[in-house]
C-alpha positions in Angstrom: -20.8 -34.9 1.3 -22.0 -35.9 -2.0 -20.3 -37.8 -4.3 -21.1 -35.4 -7.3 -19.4 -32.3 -5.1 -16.1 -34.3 -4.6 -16.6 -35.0 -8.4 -17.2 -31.1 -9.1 -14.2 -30.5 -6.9 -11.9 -33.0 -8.6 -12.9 -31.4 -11.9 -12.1 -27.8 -11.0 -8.6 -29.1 -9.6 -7.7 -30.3 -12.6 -8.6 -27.9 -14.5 -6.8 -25.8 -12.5 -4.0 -27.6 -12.9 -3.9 -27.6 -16.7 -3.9 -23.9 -16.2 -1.6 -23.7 -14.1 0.7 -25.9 -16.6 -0.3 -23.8 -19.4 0.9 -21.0 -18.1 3.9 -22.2 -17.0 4.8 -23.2 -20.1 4.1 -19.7 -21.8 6.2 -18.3 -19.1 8.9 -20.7 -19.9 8.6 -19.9 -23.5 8.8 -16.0 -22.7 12.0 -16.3 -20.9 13.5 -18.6 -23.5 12.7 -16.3 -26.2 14.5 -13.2 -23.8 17.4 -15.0 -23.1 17.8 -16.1 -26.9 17.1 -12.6 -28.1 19.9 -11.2 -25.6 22.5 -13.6 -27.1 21.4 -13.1 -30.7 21.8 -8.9 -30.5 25.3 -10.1 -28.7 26.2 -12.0 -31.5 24.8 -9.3 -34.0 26.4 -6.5 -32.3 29.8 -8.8 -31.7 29.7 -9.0 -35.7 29.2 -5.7 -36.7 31.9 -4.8 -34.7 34.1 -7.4 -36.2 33.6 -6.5 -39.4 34.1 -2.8 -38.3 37.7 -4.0 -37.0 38.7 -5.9 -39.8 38.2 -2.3 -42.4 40.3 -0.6 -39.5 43.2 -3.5 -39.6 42.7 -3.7 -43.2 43.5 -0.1 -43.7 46.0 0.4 -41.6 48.0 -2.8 -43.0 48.4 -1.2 -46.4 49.5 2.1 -44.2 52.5 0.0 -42.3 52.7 -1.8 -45.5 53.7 1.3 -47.3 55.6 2.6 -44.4 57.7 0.0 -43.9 58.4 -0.3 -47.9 59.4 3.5 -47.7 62.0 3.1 -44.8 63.2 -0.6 -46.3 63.2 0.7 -50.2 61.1 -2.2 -51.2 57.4 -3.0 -51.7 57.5 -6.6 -51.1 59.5 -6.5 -47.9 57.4 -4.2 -46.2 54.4 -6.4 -47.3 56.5 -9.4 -46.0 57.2 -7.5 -42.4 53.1 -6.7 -41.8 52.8 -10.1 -42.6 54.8 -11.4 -40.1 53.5 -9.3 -37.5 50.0 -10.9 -38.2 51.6 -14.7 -38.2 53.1 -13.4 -34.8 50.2 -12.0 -33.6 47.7 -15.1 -34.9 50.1 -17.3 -33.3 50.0 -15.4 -30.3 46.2 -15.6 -30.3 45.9 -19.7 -31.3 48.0 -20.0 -28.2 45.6 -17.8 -25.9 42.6 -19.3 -27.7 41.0 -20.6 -24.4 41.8 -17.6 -22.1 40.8 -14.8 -24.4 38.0 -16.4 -26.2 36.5 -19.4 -25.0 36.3 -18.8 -21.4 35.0 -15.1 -21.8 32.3 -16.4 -24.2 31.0 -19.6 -21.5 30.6 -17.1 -18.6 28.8 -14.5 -21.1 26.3 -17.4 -22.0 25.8 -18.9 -18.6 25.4 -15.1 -17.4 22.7 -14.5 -19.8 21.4 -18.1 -19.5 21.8 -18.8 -15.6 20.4 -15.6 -14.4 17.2 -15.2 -12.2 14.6 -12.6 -13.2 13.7 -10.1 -10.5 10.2 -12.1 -10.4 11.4 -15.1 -9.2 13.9 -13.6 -6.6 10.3 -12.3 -4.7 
């Protein structure tokens, strides 16, 4: 065996190598750019609906607003009793902070993050 074979041989190895990296790489970019576009429409969608709930909440606060200053006789204490069902209710939700948002949000993320793609699993 010659010396300029093994050489040859050597050469094609690593090139093959570098290919092989190369395209390891783009794949790893790919999936990145999946699992970052999955959480950004989450986030997106997560915000429209927000903002959807916030003019329904909004609304209907000026409705039990008004309702409650009909059957009290007085504007400002109806305003005053809505707002002490939202202190109640944000007090409420600062206490459940961890259970109802936190936790739900880390095993959305590590879901979306942590998951194998049916390529891999083959």
């Amino acid at each position: 065996m010659s010396f300029s074979k093994i050489e040859d041989n050597f050469n094609t190895l690593t090139d093959e190598v570098k290919e092989h990296i190369n395209l390891r790489m783009d794949y790893l970019k790919l999936l990145l750019t999946e699992k970052f576009s999955k959480v950004i429409s989450s986030i997106f969608m997560s915000v429209i609906f927000f903002i959807l709930a916030m003019f329904l909440i909004f609304f209907l606060s000026f409705t039990f607003a008004f309702w409650f200053s009909e059957i009290t006789g007085s504007l400002w204490l109806g305003t005053l009793i809505v707002m002490g069902i939202y202190l109640l209710i944000g007090v409420l939700l600062w206490t459940m902070r961890r259970k109802i948002f936190i936790d739900p949000l880390v095993r959305q993320l590590a879901r979306v993050f942590l998951e194998e793609d049916e390529d891999e699993q083959k």
